[in-house]
N, C-alpha and C positions, 0 to 999 in steps of 0.2 A: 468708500464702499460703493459697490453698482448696484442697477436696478434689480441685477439676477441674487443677490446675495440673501436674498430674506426667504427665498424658497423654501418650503421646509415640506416635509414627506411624513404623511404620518404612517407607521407601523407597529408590528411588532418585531421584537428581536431573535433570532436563533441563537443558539446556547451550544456554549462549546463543552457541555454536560461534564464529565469529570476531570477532564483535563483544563477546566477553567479555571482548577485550584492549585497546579501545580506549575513551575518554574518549568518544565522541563516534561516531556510526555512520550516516551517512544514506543514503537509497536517491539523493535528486537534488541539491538544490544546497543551500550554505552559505554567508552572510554576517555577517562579523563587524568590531567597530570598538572600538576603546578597553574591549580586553576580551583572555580569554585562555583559554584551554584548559590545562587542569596535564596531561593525560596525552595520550594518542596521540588521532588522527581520522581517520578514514577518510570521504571522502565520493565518492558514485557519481557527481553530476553536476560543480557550476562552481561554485569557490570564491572570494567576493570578499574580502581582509582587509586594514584598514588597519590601524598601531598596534596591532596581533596579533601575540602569543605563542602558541608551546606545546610539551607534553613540558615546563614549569617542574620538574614533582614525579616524572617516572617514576625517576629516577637518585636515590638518599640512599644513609647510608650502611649502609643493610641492601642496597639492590637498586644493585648501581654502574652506570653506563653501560654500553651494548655496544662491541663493540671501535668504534674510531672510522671511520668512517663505512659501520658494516655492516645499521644497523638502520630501516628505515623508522619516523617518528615523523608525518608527514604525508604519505595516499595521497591522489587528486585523480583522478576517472576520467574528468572535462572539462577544463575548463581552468582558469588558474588566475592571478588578479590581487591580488599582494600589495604594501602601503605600507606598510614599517618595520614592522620588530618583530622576533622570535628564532624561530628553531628550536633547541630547548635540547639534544633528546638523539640524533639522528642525520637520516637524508635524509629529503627532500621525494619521491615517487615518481608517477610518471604514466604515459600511453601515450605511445605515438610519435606519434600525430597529434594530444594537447591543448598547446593555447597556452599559454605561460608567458610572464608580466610579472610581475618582481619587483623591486624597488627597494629599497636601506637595512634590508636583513633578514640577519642575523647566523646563520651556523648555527656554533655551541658542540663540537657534536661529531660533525661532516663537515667535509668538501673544500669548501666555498661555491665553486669555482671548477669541480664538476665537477654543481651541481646542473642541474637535476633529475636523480636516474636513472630512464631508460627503461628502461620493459619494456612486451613487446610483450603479455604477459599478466598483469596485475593478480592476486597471491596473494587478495583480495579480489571472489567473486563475490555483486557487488551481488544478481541479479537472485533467483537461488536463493536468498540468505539470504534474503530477504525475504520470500519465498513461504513459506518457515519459519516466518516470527517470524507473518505475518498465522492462520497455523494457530494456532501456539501459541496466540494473545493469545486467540482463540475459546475455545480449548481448554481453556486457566486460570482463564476465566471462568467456563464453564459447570461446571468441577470442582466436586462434590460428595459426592465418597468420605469425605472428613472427617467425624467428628461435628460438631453443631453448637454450637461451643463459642466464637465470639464474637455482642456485639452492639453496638450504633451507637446512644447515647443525645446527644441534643441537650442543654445544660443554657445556654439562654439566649443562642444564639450562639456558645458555649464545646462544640464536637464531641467527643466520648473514643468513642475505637475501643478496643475492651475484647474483647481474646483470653487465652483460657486454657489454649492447647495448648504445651507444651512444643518441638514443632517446627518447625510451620507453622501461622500464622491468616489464614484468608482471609476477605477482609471485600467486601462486595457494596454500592455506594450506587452515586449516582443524583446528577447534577450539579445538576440542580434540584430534589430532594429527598434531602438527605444523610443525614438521619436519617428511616426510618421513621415517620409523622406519630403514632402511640400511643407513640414514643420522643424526642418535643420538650416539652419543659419549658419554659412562660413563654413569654413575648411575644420572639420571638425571630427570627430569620434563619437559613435552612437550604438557602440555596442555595450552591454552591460557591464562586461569587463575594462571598457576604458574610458570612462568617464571622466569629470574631472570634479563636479560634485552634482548632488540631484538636492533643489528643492520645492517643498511641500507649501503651496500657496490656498491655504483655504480656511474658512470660518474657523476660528478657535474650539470650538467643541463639536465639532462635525467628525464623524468618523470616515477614517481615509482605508478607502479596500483598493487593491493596488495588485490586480490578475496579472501575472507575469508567465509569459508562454516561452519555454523550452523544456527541451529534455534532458541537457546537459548544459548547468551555468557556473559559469562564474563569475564571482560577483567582486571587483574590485577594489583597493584599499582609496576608499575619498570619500568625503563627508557626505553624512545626508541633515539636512536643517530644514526648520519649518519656519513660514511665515503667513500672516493675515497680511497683509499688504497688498491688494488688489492694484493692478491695470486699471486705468478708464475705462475698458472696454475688455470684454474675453478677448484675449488677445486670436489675431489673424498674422499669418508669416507677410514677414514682408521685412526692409531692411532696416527699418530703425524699432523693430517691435521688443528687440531687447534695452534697448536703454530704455524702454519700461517699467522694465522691473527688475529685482535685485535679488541676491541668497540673502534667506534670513537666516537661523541662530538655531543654535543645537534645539530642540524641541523641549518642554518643559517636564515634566514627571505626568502628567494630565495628558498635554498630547502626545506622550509615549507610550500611551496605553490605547491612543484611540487609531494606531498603526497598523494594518495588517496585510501582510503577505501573503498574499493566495499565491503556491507555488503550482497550479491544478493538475501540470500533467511532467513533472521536475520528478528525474529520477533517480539523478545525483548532483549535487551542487556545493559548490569549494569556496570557502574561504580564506584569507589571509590577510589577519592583522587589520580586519575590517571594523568599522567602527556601527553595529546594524541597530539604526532605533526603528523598534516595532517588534511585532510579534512576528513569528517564522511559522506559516502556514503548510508544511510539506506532507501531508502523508501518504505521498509513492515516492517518497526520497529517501537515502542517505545525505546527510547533512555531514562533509569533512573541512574542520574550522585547524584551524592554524592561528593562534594567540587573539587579539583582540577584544569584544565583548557583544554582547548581542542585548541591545538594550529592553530586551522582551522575553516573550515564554518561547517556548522551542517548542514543537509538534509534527515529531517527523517519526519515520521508519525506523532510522540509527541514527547514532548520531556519534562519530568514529572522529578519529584526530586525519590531519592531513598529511601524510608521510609520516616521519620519524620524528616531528619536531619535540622537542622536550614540554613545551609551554603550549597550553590548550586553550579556548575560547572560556572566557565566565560568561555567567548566565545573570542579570541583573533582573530583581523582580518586581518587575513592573507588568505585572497581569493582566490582558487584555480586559477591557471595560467597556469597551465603544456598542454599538446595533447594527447586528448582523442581518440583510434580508433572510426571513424564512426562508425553509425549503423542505422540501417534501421527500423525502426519504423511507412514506413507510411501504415501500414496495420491497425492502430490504429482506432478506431471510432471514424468518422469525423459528423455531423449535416447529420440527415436522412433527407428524405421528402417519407412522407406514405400518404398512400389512402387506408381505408377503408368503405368500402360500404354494410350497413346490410338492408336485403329487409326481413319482416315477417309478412304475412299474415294468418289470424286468422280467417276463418268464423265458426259460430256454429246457428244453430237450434234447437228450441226446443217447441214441440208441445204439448198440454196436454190438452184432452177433456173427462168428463167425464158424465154419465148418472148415472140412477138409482141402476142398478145392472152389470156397467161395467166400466172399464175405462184400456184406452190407452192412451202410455205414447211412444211419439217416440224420440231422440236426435242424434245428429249426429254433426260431430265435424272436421274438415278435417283444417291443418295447415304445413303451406308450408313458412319454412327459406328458404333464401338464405344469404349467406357469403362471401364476396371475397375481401382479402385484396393483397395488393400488396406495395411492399419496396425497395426503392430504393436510394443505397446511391453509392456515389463516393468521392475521394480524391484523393490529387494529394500526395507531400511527407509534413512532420510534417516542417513547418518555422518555424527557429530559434526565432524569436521572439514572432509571431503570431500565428501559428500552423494553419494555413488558409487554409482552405477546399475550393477545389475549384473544377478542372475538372479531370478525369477519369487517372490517371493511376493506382491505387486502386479502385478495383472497386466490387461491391456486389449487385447482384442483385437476390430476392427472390419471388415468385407468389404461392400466395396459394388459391384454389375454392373448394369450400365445397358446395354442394348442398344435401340436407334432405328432404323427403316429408312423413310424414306419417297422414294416414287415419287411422279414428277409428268411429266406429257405435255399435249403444245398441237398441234395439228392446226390451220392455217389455208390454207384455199383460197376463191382470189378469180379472178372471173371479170372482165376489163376490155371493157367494151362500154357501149353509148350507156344501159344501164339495168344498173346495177352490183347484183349479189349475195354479199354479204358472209357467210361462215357460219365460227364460231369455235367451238371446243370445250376450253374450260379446263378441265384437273381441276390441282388443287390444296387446299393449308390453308389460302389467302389468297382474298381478293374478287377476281373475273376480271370484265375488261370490254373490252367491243370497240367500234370506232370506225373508221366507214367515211366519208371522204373528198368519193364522189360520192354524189349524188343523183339518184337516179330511179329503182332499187327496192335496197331496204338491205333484209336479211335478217338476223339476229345472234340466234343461239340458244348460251348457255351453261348449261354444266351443271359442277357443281360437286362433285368430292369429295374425299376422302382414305384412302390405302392406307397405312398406317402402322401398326405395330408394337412398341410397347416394351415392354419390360420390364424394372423394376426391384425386384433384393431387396436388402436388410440383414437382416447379423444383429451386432447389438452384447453382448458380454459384456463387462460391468465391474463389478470389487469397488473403485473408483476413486472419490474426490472431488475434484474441481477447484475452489483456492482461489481465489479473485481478487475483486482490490477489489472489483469494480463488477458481475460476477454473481453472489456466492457466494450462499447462501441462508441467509445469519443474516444477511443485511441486514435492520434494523429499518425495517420502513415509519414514514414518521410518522401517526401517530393526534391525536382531537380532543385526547388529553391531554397532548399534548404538543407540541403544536404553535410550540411556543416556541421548541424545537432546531432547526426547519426553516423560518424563517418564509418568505412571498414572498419576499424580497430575496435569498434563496438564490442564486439566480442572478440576476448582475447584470452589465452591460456597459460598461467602458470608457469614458468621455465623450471621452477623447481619441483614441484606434484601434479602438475598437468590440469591442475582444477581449472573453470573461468573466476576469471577475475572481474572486477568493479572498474573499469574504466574512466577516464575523463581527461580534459585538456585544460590544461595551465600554462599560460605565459609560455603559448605556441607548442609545449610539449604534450605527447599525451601520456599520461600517468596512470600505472595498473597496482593492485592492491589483491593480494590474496586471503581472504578471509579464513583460510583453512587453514594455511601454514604460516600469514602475517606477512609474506616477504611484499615488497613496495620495490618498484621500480618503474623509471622511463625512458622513452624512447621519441 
């Protein structure tokens, strides 16, 4: 043991609020096949399962069952296609309006004859949590209150994450460069994809947060193991600083709960036949696994197979436990209340009298909007369980008045006789043009204006940030140095229905997925 090892941080913990109960947490949809989930799943979108289990592990003889048939073990907020398999520890739950097909599925501890139970409102809101978890994962990332007391040496392919805080080590890499390049030893591999194993060097009950920066990973088949076994010294690069220290041993049940994966800005990420202990932090990802197991909860976007393969990832449950740094997330959008109020008045005249050899044609047209909306939202901080909007210490308030008037007149008189004199007078916003009939003398004088009026103010006050995928502003542009994570093929289209697809690269291919019509291919 060193001198750094006794550090200890005092806080509090963030809470990963309702998906810290289940195995398994997605915002849209889930497919699974000759595979299983040991504890709960919630998923927001359209669940396909063949040969799926789950809830194997929530019930032992520390935690017994709930009374029979009172406890959701699978929720589904679309719809829902299952082929043989089990529900081990109570219902299946949905809305009233998702489809269910189910066939040769056993539920152990419900009513199989009163499944699904409806509710019209899902204890599970997708949309909120998720706006949560995308703050957080920013928020975790960017965390550095701690000293800095780990670091990230490569030793030939062989990674060792090396923390020496007795609470929390937060470790910072980079998918295509995992070790800091003054921290790779020897001819080696230091992309995420080709490792040869990573281990985890840190106090036994200290939780390990572990920010991993890409926008497309993948993440390789080779162990990951934990050890307490310290260095003399935090190690510094240099040539003999590996024979230091050593891979420890698969992680215990305890330090596989104290695991976490921050994926913060990961927007699709591949598996295969990977062995992953910890929890899977992704929520601007799809998650596509191909067999192996994932030694923790899931908390992602989707979470979709990889290609065709018949056998899908299990989900082992072992439920995050470890202490999260807080974070402040209640600038989030809490329940508006707006007022809008549109006033538009429209009058027109139109006169038309005509005689033997003359006729007058008068119109006139004058219309007057008014506009004025006004927005006003407040919240206090995001609850833990509820995320309850209530009074003013977030607060947003917006007023907008738009007032428009415009007038507009046409004056046409026409004389009929053997030499016709035509004379028009447009005012108007628009192009005015006149067009007389006979010939033998045409006259046509336009003039042209506008009497109009508006005005518009705003006044915007906000101590507010609005998270979202696709504007928030930690989006990482891509740059020439990285151009790797983002290449052309980023977006690509469908050869069969022209939709885009979900792209990503594997083992130097890059692989596209159509969510619409299912077809997978690469190139």
């Amino acid at each position: 043991m060193n001198a750094y090892s006794n550090t200890r941080t005092i806080r509090q913990c963030a809470s990963l609020v309702q998906a810290s109960e289940y195995n398994l947490f997605v915002l849209t949809n889930a497919e699974q096949r000759n595979s299983d989930i040991e504890g709960r799943a919630a998923i927001g979108g359209n669940a396909l399962f063949s040969s799926f289990s789950v809830g194997s592990k929530i019930c032992n003889a520390q935690t017994p069952c709930p009374l029979y048939g009172t406890d959701p073990t699978l929720v589904v907020g679309g719809n829902l296609i299952w082929a043989n398999g089990s529900n081990f520890a109570g219902n299946t739950v949905m809305t009233p309006s998702g489809n269910y097909k189910v066939t040769g599925v056993t539920y152990h501890n419900a009513d199989s004859t009163r499944q699904p139970v409806r509710r019209p409102n899902l204890a599970e809101d997708f949309q909120s949590a998720f706006e949560y978890f995308r703050c957080a994962a920013r928020q975790w990332n960017n965390f550095t209150s701690l000293p800095n007391t780990t670091t990230v040496i490569n030793c030939n392919g062989n990674v060792f994450l090396i923390g020496l805080n007795q609470d929390i080590n937060v470790f910072h890499i980079d998918a295509l460069r995992v070790a800091p390049t003054a921290n790779v030893i020897g001819s080696c591999s230091n992309t995420f994809d080709t490792l040869s194993s990573l281990t985890i060097i840190a106090p036994d009950s200290s939780t390990i947060l572990i920010n991993v920066n890409g926008a497309y990973i993948d993440f390789g088949n080779y162990p990951i193991s934990r050890s307490t076994m310290f260095p003399a010294v935090l190690p510094t690069p240099c040539d003999n600083i590996c024979s230091q220290i050593g891979q420890g041993i698969v992680p215990s049940e305890a330090q596989k709960r104290l695991i976490f994966w921050n994926f913060y800005n990961a927007t699709s990420i591949v598996t295969s036949n990977a062995s992953f202990q910890g929890t899977v932090f992704a929520p601007f990802s799809i998650i596509y696994t191909t067999g192996g197991n994932i030694e923790g909860s899931v908390i992602a976007e989707g979470f979709l197979p990889n290609g065709n393969s018949a056998n899908h990832t299990e989900l082992h449950n072992y439920l995050f436990n470890g202490c999260l740094p807080v974070v402040d997330c209640s600038a989030l959008p809490c329940p508006t209340s707006s007022s809008t109020t549109s006033s538009c008045t429209t009058s027109s005249s139109s006169t038309s009298s005509s005689t033997t050899s003359s006729c007058t044609t008068s119109s006139s047209s004058t219309s007057s909007c008014t506009t004025s909306s006004s927005t006003t939202s407040s919240c206090t901080t995001w609850s833990c369980t509820t995320w309850s909007c209530t009074t003013s210490s977030c607060t947003t308030s917006s007023s907008s008045t738009s007032s428009c008037t415009t007038s507009s007149s046409s004056t046409s008189s026409c004389t009929t006789s053997s030499s016709t004199t035509s004379s028009c007078t447009t005012s108007s916003s628009s192009t005015s043009s006149c067009t007389t009939s006979s010939s033998t003398t045409s006259s046509c004088t336009t003039s042209s204006y506008t009497t109009s009026s508006c005005t518009t103010s705003s006044c915007t006050t906000s101590s507010c940030t609005t998270w979202s995928h696709t504007t928030s502003t930690f989006t990482t542009p891509c740059t020439s140095s990285t151009t790797t994570l983002c290449p052309p093929r980023c977006i690509h289209r469908c050869p069969r229905c022209g939709r885009k697809t979900s792209t990503w690269r594997f083992n130097g291919r890059f692989h596209h997925y159509c969510f619409y019509c299912g077809y997978h291919y690469a190139d």
